[in-house]
LODO-246124 format. One record per residue (C-alpha): residue number from 1; x, y, z negated. Coordinates in steps of 0.25 Angstrom, whole numbers, plus 5000, padded with zeros to 4 digits. Example, Ala and Ser with C-alpha at 12.3 -4.5 7.8 and 13.67 -1.06 7.14 Angstrom:
2
num_x_y_z
1_5049_4982_4969
2_5055_4996_4971
//
This chain:
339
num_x_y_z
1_5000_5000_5000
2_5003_5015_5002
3_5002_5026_4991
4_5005_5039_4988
5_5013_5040_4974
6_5012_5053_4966
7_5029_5054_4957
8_5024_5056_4945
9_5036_5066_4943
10_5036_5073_4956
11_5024_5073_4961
12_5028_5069_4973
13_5020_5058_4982
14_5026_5047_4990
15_5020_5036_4999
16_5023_5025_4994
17_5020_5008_4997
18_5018_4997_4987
19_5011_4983_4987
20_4994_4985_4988
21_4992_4981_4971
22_4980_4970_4969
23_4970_4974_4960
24_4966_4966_4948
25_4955_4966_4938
26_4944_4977_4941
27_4955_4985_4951
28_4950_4987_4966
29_4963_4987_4976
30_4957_5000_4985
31_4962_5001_5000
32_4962_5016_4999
33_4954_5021_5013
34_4954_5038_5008
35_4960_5045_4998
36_4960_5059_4993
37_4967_5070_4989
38_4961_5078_4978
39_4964_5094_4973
40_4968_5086_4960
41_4980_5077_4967
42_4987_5090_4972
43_4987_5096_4958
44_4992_5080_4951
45_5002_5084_4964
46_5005_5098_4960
47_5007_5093_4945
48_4995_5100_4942
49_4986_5091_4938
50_4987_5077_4928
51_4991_5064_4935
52_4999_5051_4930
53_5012_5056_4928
54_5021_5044_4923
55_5022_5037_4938
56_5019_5037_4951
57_5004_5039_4956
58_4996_5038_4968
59_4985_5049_4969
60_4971_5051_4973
61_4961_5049_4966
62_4951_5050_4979
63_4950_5038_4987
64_4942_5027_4994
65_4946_5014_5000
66_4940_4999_5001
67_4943_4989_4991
68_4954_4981_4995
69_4953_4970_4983
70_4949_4969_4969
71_4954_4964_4956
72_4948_4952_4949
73_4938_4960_4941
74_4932_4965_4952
75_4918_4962_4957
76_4910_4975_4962
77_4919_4977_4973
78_4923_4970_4986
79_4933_4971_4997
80_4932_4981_5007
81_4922_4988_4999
82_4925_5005_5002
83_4927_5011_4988
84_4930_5024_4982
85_4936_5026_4969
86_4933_5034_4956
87_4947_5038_4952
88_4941_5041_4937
89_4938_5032_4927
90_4937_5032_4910
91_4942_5025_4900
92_4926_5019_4895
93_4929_5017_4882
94_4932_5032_4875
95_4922_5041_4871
96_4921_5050_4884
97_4920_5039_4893
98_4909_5035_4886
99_4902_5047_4887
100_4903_5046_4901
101_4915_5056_4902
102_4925_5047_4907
103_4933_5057_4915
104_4935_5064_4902
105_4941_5050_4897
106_4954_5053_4890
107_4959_5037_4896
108_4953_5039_4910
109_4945_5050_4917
110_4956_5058_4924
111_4965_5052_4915
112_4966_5040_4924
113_4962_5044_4937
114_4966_5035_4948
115_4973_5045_4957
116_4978_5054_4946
117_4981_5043_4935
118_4980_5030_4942
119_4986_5026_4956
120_4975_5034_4967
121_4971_5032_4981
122_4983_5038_4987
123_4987_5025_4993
124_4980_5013_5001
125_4978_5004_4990
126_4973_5008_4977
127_4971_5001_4965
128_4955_5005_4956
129_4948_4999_4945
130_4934_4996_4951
131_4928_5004_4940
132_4932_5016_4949
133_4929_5010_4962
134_4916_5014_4970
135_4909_5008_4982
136_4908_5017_4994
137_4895_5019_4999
138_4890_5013_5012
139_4892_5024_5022
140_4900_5033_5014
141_4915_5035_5023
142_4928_5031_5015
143_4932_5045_5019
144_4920_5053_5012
145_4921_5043_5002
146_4934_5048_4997
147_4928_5060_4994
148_4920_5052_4982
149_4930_5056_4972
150_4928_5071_4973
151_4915_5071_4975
152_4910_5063_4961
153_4918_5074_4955
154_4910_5084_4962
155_4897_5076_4958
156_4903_5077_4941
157_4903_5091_4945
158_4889_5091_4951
159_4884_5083_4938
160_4891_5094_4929
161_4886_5105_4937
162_4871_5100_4935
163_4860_5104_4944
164_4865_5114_4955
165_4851_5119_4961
166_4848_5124_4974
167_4852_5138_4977
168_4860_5140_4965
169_4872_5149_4970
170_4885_5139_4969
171_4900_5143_4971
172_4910_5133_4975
173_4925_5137_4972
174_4935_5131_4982
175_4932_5126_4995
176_4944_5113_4995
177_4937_5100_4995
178_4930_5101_4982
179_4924_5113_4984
180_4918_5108_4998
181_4913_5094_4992
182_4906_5105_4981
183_4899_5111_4992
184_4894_5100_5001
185_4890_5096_4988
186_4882_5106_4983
187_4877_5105_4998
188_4874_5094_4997
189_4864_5096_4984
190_4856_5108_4992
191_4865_5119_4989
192_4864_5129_5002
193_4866_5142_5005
194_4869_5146_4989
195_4884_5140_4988
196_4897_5148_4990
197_4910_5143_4992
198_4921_5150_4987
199_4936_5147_4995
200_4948_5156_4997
201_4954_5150_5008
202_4947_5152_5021
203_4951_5136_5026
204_4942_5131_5014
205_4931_5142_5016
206_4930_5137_5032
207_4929_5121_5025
208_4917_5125_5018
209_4909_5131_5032
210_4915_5118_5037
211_4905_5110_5028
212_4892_5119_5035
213_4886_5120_5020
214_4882_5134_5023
215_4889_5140_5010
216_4895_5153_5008
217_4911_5151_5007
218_4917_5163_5003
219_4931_5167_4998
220_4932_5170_4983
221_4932_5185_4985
222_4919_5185_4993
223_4910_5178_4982
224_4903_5188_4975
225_4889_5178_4973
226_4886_5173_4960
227_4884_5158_4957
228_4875_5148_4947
229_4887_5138_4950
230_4901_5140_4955
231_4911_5125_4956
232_4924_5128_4956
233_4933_5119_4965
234_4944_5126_4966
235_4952_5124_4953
236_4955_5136_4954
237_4954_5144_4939
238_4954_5160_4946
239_4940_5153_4955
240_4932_5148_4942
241_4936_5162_4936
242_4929_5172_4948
243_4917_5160_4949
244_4915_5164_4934
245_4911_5177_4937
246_4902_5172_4949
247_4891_5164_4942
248_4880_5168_4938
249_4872_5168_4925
250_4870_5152_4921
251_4881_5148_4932
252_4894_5136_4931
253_4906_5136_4935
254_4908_5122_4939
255_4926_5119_4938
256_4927_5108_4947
257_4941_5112_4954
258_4952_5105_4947
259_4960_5118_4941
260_4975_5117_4939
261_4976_5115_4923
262_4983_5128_4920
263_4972_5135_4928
264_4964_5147_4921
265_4952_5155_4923
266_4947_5165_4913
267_4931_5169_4908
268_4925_5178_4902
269_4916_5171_4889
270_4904_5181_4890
271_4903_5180_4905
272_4899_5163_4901
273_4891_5168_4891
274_4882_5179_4896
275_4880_5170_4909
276_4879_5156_4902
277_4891_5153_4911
278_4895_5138_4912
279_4908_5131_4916
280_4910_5117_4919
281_4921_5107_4922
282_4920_5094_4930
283_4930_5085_4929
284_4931_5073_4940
285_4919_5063_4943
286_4914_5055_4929
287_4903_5045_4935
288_4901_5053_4947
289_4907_5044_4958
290_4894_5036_4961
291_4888_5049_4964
292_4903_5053_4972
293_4897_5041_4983
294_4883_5045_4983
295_4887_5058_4987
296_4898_5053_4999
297_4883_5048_5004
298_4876_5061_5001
299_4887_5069_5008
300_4892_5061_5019
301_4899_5066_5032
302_4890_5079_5030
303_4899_5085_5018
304_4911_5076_5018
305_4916_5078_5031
306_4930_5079_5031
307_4932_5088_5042
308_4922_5098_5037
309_4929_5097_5021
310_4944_5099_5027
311_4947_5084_5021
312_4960_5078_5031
313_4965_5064_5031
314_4977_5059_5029
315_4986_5046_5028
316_4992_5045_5016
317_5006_5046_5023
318_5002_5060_5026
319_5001_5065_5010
320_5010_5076_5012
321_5003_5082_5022
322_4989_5080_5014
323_4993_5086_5003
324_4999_5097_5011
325_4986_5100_5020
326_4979_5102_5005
327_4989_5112_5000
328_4988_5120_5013
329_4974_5120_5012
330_4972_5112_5026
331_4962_5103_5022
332_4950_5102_5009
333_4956_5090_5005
334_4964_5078_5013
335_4963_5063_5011
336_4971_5052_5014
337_4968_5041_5022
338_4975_5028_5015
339_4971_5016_5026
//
């Protein structure tokens, strides 16, 4: 098999081959067909954000495949079966698991996610507990199904959000590939012509006409509405503090963009409390990836096209230039082809 490995010290990635592991027990030996590259591996590239630091790893933590073989514990899932995989999991014994916050689980949630902690799908083989592996439904494309991953983290979001109404004003920050999943969603919920996109750079404004959702896409100096709701997808601390100022009385800021840690944004209390202003966190995908599949039917070629989202594929040989095309802003997201 073919993987890239992440130098624990370094942080520099390598192509690498080894002999294709068997899987024993409850493991499912994956032939990885797409693989991701998330927001999340260039900061765990960049050093800033947590990873397995005492060896080698293989990222992503987005990725598809068929199942290959299965350990001797297994009996839910066959061979050749497509499959996508939850890279997070808990612990099930403490007491956040069992309130039915695992990704808070101080033994697993992000602590061991396959892909930041574990060995990922940047390879052609990879190695899952069946606890984490899902059945792709019939009809869904192994290449929309890799998107499963961030999309059952936009569902969290959705669930923690509640109820967005019809023609309530919505303001989306960031237009990378998060911020466009968040508009085909809200789309895709019978959100029309009352949703604004908010993007400094003119490559990802044009993305989100790309899509043909009818929104408003502006740049951050030309926003001057105000909004029940805005949902942060850029990470970006300076973006959550100006959206503040732009809701409206009763209104959420929604912080779904993964912030560098040292990241800051200041409040003024009295703003929070004359407005009854509210601020909430979402943090990855906790019993959401079911719903993740459902959607991949709901959304289908109309929302997910990868020429219309700026997503580009590569081999996994080409990973420098993946990575590159990111950075420069040439593409919303990339992702690699592993077969």
């Amino acid at each position: 098999m073919e993987f890239l490995s992440l130098h624990n010290v370094t942080k520099e990635l390598t192509l690498n081959k080894c002999a294709i592991p068997k899987p024993i027990g409850h493991e499912v030996l994956i032939r990885v067909a797409y693989s991701g590259i998330c927001g999340t591996d260039l900061h765990i590239l960049d050093g800033e954000f947590p990873a397995k630091s005492d060896s080698p790893l293989t990222l992503g933590h987005e990725f598809v495949g068929t199942v290959e073989s299965v350990g001797s514990e297994v009996h839910n899932f066959t061979v050749g079966a497509k499959v996508a995989v939850n890279p997070n999991n808990g612990c099930n014994n403490c007491d956040l698991c069992h309130r039915g916050t695992y990704h808070f689980c101080e033994n697993g949630g992000l602590r061991s996610t396959i892909g930041i902690f574990r060995n990922g799908g940047w390879a052609t083989h990879a190695i899952v507990p069946d606890s984490q592996v899902h059945l792709v439904p019939d009809g869904v494309d192994l290449q929309h199904a890799v998107l499963a991953e961030p999309l059952s983290c936009i569902a969290h979001g959705w669930n923690r959000i509640g109820t967005i109404h019809i023609g309530e004003k919505v303001l989306v920050l960031g237009a990378g590939i998060i911020g466009l999943l968040w508009t085909a969603m809200l789309h895709l919920h019978g959100l029309r012509k009352t949703v604004t996109v908010s993007e400094p750079q003119e490559k990802r404004r044009l993305a989100v006409e790309r899509l043909d959702l009818d929104y408003d896409v502006k740049a951050p100096a030309q926003v001057k509405d105000k909004f029940d709701l805005a949902v942060d997808c850029s990470g970006s601390g300076p973006a959550m503090e100006s959206a503040v100022s732009l809701l409206k009385h009763g209104g959420c800021l929604c912080i779904f963009g993964v912030a560098n840690p040292k990241s800051t944004f200041a409040i003024r209390p009295f703003d929070f409390f004359m407005k009854e202003l509210k601020v909430l966190g979402v943090n990855i995908n906790p019993f959401m990836f079911p719903k993740a599949l459902d959607l991949l039917h709901a959304m289908g070629e109309r929302y997910l096209d990868y020429n219309k989202l700026g997503i580009r594929v590569f081999k996994l040989t080409e990973y420098k230039e993946a990575l590159q095309a990111l950075r420069d802003g040439e593409i919303s997201k990339a992702v690699f082809k592993c077969f």
